[in-house]
C-alpha positions in Angstrom: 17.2 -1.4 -3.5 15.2 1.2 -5.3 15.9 3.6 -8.0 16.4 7.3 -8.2 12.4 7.1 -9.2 11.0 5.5 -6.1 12.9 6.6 -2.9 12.8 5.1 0.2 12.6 7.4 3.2 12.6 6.6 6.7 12.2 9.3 9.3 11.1 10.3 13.0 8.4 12.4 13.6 7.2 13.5 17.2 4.5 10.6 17.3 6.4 7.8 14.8 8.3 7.2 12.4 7.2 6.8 8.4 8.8 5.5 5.5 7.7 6.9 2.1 8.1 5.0 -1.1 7.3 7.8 -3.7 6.6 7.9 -7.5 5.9 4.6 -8.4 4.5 3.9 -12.2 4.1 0.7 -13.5 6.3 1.2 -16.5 9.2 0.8 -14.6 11.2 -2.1 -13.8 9.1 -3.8 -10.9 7.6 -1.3 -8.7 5.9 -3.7 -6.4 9.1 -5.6 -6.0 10.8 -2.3 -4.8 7.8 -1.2 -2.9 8.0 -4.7 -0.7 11.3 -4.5 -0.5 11.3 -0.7 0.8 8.7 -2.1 3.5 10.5 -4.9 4.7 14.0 -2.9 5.2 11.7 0.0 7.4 10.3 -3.0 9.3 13.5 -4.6 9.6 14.8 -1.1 10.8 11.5 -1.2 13.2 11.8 -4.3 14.6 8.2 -5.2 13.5 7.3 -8.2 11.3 6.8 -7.2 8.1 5.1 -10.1 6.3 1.0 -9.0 6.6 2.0 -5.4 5.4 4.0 -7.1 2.4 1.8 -9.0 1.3 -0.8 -6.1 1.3 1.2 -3.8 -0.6 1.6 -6.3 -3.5 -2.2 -6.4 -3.3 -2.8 -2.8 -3.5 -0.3 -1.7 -5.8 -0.8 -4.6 -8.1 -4.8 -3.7 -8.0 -3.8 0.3 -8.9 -1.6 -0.7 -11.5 -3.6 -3.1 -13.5 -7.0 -1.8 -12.5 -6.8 2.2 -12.4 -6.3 3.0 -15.6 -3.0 5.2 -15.1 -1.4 6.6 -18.5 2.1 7.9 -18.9 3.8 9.5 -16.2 0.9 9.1 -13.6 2.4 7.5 -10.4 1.3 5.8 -7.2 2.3 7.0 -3.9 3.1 4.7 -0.9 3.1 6.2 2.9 4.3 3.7 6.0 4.1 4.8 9.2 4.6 3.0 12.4 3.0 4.1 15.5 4.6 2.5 18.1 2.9 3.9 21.4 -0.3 2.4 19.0 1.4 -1.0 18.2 0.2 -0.2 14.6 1.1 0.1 10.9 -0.5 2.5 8.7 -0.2 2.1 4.9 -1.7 4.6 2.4 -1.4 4.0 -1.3 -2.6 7.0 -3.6 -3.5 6.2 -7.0 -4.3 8.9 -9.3 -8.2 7.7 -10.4 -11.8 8.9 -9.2 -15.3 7.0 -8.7 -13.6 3.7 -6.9 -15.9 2.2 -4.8 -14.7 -0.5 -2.1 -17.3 -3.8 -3.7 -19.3 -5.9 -0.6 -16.6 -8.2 0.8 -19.1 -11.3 0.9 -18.2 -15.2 -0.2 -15.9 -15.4 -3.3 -16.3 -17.5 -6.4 -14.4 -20.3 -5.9 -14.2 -21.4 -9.7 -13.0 -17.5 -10.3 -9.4 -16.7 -11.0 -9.6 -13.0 -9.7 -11.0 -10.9 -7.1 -9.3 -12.5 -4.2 -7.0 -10.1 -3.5 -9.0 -7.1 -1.6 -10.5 -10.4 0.6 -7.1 -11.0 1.6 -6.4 -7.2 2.4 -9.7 -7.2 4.0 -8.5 -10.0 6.6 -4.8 -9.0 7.1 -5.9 -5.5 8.0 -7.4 -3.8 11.3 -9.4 -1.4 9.2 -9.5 -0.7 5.7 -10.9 2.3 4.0 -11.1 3.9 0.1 -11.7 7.7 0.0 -11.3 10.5 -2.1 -8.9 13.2 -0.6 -7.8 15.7 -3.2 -9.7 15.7 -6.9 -8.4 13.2 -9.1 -6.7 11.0 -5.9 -8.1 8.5 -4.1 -6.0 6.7 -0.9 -6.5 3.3 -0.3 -5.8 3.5 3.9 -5.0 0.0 6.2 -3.8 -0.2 9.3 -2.2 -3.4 10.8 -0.7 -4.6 13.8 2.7 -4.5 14.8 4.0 -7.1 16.5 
């Protein structure tokens, strides 16, 4: 279960319901662990399978944390929200870092030992999006299906 630093909320609003896994830093004793394991309990809760958004959650929050360049007590937020009348899983990640561009998803190196991960995203996902939202923030945004 997580710790006092990343809590796992899960509550009803008029049109869903979200779970929120907040303050995650990658000095901590496994955040992506906890993260998954905040998703799958929400899911479980749900009744939706779980496995696709899992999987990318580990991908997006290991890319933030090894890739965005986050010093001391900079953390990564996490939003889930199921929509059921939608059939639909939203997951938000927002990483503290500017200028991130989403590369062309074309064929990967298969000799390379990275940059697989985004692919995968890419082909677990509905849609996928990267935007700046406040200054200094940018969200990472999928949606899935939930079966």
């Amino acid at each position: 279960m997580p710790s006092d630093a990343s809590v796992c909320l899960v509550r009803p609003t008029l049109y869903a319901w979200t779970a929120c896994l907040l303050n995650l830093a990658p000095g901590e004793y496994r955040p992506v662990e906890r993260a998954r394991a905040c998703a799958l309990v929400a899911c479980r809760n749900w009744r939706v399978d779980g496995g696709d958004l899992v999987l990318v959650i580990a991908e997006l929050l290991t890319n933030a944390f090894e890739h965005a360049g986050l010093v001391g007590e900079q953390r990564v937020l996490v939003r889930i929200c199921w929509r059921r009348h939608l059939a639909e899983l939203e997951l938000e990640v927002v990483v503290p870092q500017t200028g991130f561009v989403l590369p062309e998803f074309g064929d990967v190196d298969p000799d390379a030992e990275s940059g697989r991960g985004l692919v995968i995203v890419r082909n677990l996902v509905r849609t996928f999006s990267c935007e700046e939202r406040t200054p200094g923030q940018q969200v990472f945004r999928a949606v899935l299906d939930a079966a």
